[in-house]
C-alpha positions in Angstrom: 44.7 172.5 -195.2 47.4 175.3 -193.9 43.9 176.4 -191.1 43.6 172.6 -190.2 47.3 172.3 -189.9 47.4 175.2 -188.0 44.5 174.5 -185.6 46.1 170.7 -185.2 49.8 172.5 -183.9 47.2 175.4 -181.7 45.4 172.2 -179.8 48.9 170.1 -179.4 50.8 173.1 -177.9 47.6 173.6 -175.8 47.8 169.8 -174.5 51.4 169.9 -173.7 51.2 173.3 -171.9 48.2 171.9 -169.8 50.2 168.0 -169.2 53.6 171.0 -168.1 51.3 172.0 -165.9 49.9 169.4 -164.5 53.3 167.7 -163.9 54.9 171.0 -162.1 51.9 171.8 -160.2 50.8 168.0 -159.2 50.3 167.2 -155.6 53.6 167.5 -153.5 54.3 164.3 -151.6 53.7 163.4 -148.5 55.9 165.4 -145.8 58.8 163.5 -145.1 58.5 161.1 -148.2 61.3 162.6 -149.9 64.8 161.4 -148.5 68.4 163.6 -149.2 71.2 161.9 -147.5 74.0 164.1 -146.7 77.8 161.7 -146.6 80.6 163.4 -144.2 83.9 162.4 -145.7 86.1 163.9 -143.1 88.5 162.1 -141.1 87.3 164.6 -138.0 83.3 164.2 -136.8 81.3 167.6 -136.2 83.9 169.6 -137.5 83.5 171.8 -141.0 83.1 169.8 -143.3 79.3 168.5 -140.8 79.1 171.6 -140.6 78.8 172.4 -144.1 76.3 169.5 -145.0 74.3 170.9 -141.9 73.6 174.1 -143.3 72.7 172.3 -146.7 70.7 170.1 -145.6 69.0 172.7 -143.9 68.2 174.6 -147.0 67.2 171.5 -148.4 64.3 171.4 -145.9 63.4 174.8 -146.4 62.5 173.9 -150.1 59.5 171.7 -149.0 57.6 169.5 -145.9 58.2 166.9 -147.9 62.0 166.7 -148.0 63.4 164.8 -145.1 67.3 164.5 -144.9 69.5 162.5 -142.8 73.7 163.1 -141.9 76.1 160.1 -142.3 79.4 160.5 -141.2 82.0 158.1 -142.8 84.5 158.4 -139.9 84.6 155.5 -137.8 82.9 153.4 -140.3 85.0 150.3 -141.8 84.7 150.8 -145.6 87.7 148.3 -146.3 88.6 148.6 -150.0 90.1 145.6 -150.0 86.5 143.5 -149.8 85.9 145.2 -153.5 88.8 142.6 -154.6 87.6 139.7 -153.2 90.2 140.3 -149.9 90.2 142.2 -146.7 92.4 143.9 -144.0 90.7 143.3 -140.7 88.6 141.5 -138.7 86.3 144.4 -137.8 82.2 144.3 -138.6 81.9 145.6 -142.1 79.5 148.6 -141.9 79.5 148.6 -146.1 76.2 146.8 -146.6 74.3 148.6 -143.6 75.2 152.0 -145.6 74.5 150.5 -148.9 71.1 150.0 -147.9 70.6 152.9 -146.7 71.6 154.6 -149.9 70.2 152.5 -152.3 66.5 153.0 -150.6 63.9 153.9 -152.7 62.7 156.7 -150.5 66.2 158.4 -151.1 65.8 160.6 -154.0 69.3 162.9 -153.5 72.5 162.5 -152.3 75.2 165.1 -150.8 78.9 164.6 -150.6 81.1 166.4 -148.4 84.9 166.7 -148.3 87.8 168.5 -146.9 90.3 169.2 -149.5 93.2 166.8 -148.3 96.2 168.0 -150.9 94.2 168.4 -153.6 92.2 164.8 -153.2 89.1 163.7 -151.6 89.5 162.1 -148.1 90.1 158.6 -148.0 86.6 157.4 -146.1 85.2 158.6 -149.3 88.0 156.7 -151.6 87.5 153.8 -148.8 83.3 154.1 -149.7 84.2 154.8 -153.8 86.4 151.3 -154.2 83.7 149.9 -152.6 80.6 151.2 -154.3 81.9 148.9 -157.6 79.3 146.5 -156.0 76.5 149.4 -157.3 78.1 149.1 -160.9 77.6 145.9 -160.8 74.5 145.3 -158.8 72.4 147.3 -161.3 73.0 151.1 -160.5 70.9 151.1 -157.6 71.5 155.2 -157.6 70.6 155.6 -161.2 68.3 159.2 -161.5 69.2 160.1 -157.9 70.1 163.2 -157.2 73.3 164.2 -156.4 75.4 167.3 -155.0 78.9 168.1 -154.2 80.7 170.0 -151.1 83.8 171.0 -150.8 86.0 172.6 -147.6 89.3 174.2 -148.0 91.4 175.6 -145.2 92.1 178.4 -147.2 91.8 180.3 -150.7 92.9 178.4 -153.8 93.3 175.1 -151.6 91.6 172.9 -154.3 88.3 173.2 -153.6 87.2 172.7 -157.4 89.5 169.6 -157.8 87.5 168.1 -154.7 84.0 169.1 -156.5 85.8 167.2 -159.6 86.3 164.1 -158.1 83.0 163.7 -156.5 80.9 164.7 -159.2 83.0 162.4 -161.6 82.2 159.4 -159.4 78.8 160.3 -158.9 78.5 160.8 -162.8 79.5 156.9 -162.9 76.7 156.1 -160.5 74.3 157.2 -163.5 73.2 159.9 -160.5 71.8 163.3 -161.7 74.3 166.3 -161.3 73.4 169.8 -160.1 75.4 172.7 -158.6 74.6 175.4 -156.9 72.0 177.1 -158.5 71.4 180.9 -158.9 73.5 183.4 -159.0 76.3 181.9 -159.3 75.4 178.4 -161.5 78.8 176.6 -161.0 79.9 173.2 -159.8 78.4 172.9 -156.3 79.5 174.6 -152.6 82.6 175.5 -151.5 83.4 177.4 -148.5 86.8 177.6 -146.2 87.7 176.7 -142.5 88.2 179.3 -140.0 89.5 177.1 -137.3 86.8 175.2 -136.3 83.8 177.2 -137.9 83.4 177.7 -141.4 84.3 181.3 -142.7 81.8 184.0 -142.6 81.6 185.0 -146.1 77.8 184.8 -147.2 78.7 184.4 -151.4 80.9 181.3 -150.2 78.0 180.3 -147.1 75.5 180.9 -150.0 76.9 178.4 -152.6 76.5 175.6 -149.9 73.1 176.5 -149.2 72.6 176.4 -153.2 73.8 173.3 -154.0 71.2 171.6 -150.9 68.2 173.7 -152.1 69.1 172.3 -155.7 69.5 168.8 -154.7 65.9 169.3 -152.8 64.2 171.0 -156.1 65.0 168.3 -158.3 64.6 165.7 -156.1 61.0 166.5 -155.9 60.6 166.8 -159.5 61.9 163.2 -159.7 60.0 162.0 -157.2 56.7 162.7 -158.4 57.9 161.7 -162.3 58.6 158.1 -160.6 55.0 157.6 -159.2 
């Protein structure tokens, strides 16, 4: 009985090994079939904090041919807070519903978030797009198992970078998204990096977390996509 029990346990563990492998070493998909969306919250277009998702994204692509990302800026954009209460403050075209689209997709399998540390708080297009993402909550977590990532830009040491990375991996956490950071060496909350003016600061272990936390959002991202097919 212990030499059947034995060769029973042998041939499961075999199995399982050879289903591991087949899920890690399936076909990739398609090039381009994988989505990452990359949201600027800064106040100021093309400026650090695009700057920052630019060089993440990047290294997001360098993962695989079959990651495609895309850069949405919230600036400009009306996000009014006051529709989530059944009210509103303008008149303007509500560009809520375009974006929610666009983020609920199913070909979008990770999500980025960007902000400039503004006193120790996100920037208020992102509150503006949080008060209003309550319609996800209750529209059946649309974003449920994607992937998500947080960026944060300071203007200077100890400027509240990690509060930033708090706040946006908090709220993505109540999206029922998937959290990752940055990935090797460092394994901590996601990128953060400083202003120089208007360039981000040349300090590779800072440049480096940035480019960890888009090549994480990329790795699992593929992993999830070819779990859902």
């Amino acid at each position: 009985m212990q030499n059947l029990n034995r060769r029973m346990f042998l041939g499961a563990a075999a199995l399982s090994a050879a289903s591991l492998t087949t899920l890690t070493k399936g076909a990739e998909p398609a090039a381009g079939s994988v989505k990452i969306i990359g949201l600027v919250g800064s106040l100021r277009k093309g400026k650090t904090s695009f700057k920052a998702m630019e060089l993440a994204l990047e290294s997001a692509r360098s993962v695989s041919p079959a990651i495609a990302t895309e850069i949405v800026e919230l600036s400009g954009l009306n996000l009014d807070p006051y529709i989530a209460v059944n009210s509103k403050s303008s008149d303007r075209p509500d560009d809520f519903p375009a974006l929610q689209a666009r983020l609920a997709a199913p070909d979008v399998h990770g999500i980025l978030m960007a902000s400039p540390v503004y006193m120790g708080i996100v920037s208020s297009p992102l509150k503006a797009l949080f008060e209003r993402m309550v319609a996800f909550r209750r529209g059946g977590f649309p974003l449920r198992n994607k992937v998500g990532g947080a960026i944060a830009v300071g203007s200077g040491r100890n400027t509240g970078v990690e509060l930033i990375l708090q706040q946006l991996i908090l709220f993505m956490m109540s999206q029922g998204m998937v959290l990752v950071g940055d990935g090797k060496p460092g394994d901590h909350w996601g990128g953060t990096i400083q202003s120089q003016g208007e360039e981000l600061v040349k300090d590779e272990p800072s440049l480096n977390t940035v480019r960890g936390v888009g090549k994480r959002v990329a790795e699992v991202a593929l992993r999830m996509a070819a779990s859902a097919k």
